[in-house]
Residue, then its C-alpha position, 0 to 999 in steps of 0.5 A: x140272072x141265073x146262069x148256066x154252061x151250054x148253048x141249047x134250043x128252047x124250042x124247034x123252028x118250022x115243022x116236023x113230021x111224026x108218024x101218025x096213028x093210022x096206017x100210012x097217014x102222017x101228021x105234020x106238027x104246026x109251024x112255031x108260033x112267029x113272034x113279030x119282035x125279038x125279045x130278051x127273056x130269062x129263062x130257069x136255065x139262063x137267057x133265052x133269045x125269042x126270035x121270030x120263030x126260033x128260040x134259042x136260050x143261052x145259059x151261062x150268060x148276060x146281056x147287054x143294056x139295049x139287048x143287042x148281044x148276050x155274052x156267054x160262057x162255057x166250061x173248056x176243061x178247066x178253063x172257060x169258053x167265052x163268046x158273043x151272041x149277036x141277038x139279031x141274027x143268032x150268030x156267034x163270034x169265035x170263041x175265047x178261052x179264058x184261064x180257070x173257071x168263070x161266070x160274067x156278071x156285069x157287062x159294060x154300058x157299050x156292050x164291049x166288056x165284060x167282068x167275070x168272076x168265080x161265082x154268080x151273083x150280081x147287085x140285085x141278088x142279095x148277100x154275096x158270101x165272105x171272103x177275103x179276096x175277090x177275082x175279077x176277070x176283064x175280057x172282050x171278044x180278043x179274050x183277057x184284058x185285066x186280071x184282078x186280084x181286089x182285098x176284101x169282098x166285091x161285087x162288079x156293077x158296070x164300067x166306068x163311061x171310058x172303060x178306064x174303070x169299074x164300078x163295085x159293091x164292096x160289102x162289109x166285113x169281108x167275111x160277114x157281109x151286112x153293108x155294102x158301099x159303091x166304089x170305083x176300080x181303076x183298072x190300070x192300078x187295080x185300087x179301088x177308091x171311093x166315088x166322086x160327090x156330086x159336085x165332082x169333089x172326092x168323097x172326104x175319108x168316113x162319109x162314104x155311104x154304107x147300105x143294108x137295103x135291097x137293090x131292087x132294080x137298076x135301068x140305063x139311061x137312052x145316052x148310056x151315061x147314067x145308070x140309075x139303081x133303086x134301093x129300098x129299106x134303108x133303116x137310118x140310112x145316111x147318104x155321103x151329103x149327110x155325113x159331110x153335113x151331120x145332118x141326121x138322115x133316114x131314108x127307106x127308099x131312094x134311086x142312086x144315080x151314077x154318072x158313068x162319065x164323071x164318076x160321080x153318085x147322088x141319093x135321090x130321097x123318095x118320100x113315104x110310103x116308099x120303101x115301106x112296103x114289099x121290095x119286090x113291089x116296087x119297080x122303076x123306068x125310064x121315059x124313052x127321052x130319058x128326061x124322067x124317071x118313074x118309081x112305082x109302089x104297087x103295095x101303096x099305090x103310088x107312083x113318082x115322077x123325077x126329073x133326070x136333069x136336077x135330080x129331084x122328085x117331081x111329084x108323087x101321084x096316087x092311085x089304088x093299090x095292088x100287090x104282086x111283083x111290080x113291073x113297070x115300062x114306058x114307051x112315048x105317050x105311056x107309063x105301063x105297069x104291072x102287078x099279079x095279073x093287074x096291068x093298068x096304063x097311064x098317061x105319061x104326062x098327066x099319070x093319069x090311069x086310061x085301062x085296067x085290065x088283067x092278065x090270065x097269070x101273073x105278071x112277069x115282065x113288060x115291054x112295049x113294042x117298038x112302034x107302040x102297037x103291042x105290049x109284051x107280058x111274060x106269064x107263067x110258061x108263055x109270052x103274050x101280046x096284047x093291045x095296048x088300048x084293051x089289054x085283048x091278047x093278039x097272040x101267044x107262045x109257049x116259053x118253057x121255065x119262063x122266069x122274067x121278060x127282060x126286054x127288047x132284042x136285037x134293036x137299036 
């Protein structure tokens, strides 16, 4: 997400009134368009909040898993301001002042706590830049909780379940990053160690995994326990299981589950073609159970389908092929996905395809209405409704510098 500094309007509520062309006549502008669900989007300056019919954008922020709140920050002189924006209602908490100047980068899975540091940059933005040392800053709404000061170079995931812990990429040398590996910070030491296997034995010294690839896209599961985290191009990649066993290993594409709870991570392997197409064509969600998860390859037209409770995959599907950025979402009885201006649906159970429509530009993100009565997409400088059913647009409105539709707001 990019992030900036201020709080700011992307837009004004009700009507205005402006001098007219001729004299003594005004005209009065038309009131904003109501959105009848409150969404998340991502904006080229931040995050923006559409509610109803006010829009708010937010820079210099992150959101939290269900949307409920935007964490935000600003700059105080040379310390930070740092509040919370509640996405329901658009008010604010008091604000913190934090030491120094800071960014928030991962926000925890209850949405309470937040790590901050120097610069932006999160797991799925790329190559962070060398360095030796790593600030981190903990704070919740009452301000500092940890300061930390990690030897090498480090990149905050999310928290550990009981907020004891925080999640990292720890990238490969310091200061010439090309490999990155997944540990956990205790917070009351300030060590970072290596995960738990599955099997919650610690991780024997040599076999934690180190990537290259790309992290495409992380989802949360409904408990909050798990977040579950696509990789794609992982040439000759070993996971932890195949460096204990001396099998081989070479994966190109598979989910990394983490167990916020028992701090444990497990490779789930996806079969060809996955991982050899685009990155970005590549999407993944969850079933609103969060029983299932769904791994989308627009490029190859290929959906799987992995059952959360073992970990595997269940099946693979075919259907034809696209090309674009992929986006994918779920409600109960629908897989939505998206590609280019292609939207097409299928069943959630037999993932079968049911409509195919287009977009008028391409896609930036979807999200299905609570209810299952509309399908949000984000297009170029607008968010439109649409019938699930048909893909008939039943309303539309101007987002400015819309760069992703990231979700629901104020739900839950």
């Amino acid at each position: 997400m990019s992030r900036r500094t201020a709080l700011t309007l992307l837009a004004g509520a009700g009507a205005a009134t402006l001098a007219g062309c001729e004299p003594g006549r005004t005209r009065t502008s038309p009131p904003a368009v109501t959105i009848p669900d409150a969404l998340l989007v991502e904006v080229d300056d931040g995050l923006g909040v559409l509610r109803g019919g006010d829009r708010q954008a937010i820079p210099g922020a992150v959101a939290t898993a269900d949307g409920r709140a935007v964490w935000a920050t600003a700059p105080a002189g040379a310390d930070t301001a740092f509040w919370r924006v509640d996405t329901a209602t658009g008010r604010a908490s008091a604000r913190v002042r934090l030491p120094g100047r800071w960014v928030p980068q991962s926000v925890s899975a209850s949405g309470t706590l937040v790590a901050l540091t120097p610069t932006s940059g999160d797991v799925t933005t790329g190559h962070p830049d060398g360095r030796e040392v790593t600030p981190v800053l903990i704070a919740d709404v009452t301000g500092v909780r940890h300061r930390l000061e990690l030897r090498g170079n480090f990149v905050p995931e999310t928290f550990t379940g009981d907020l004891t812990g925080l999640f990292v990429l720890e990238w490969l040398p310091p200061t010439a990053p090309d490999r990155y590996r997944v540990r956990v910070v205790d917070l009351a030491s300030r060590t970072p160690r290596p995960l738990y296997t599955r099997d919650k034995t610690p991780v024997p010294p040599g076999a934690e995994e180190e990537m290259r690839g790309d992290g495409r896209q992380a989802v949360l599961a409904p408990n909050r326990s798990t977040l579950y985290t696509l990789y794609t191009h992982q040439p000759d990649h070993r996971h932890t299981r195949d460096l204990v066993s001396g099998r081989p290993g070479n994966a190109h594409a598979f989910v990394h589950t983490l167990s916020l709870d028992a701090w444990w991570a497990y490779c789930i392997d996806l079969p060809h073609p996955f991982g050899a197409g685009p990155a970005a064509g590549h999407a993944v969600a969850i079933s609103p159970d969060g029983r299932r998860l769904f791994v989308t390859d627009v490029a190859s037209g290929t959906v799987a389908e992995i059952t959360t409770e073992d970990l595997t995959v269940r099946r693979t599907v075919s259907h034809a092929p696209g090309a674009g950025i992929a986006y994918a979402a779920t409600d109960r009885d629908r897989l939505f996905l998206g590609a280019g201006p292609a939207v097409r649906t299928l069943d959630l159970d037999r993932l079968t395809p049911t409509t195919d429509w287009r977009a008028r530009d391409p896609v930036r993100g979807l999200v299905p209405s609570p209810d299952g009565a509309r399908l949000y997409l984000g297009q170029t400088g607008a968010v439109t409704w649409h019938d699930p059913a048909t893909g008939t647009e039943l309303g539309r409105v101007a987002v400015p510098g819309l760069v992703t539709l990231r979700g629901l707001a104020g739900q839950g």
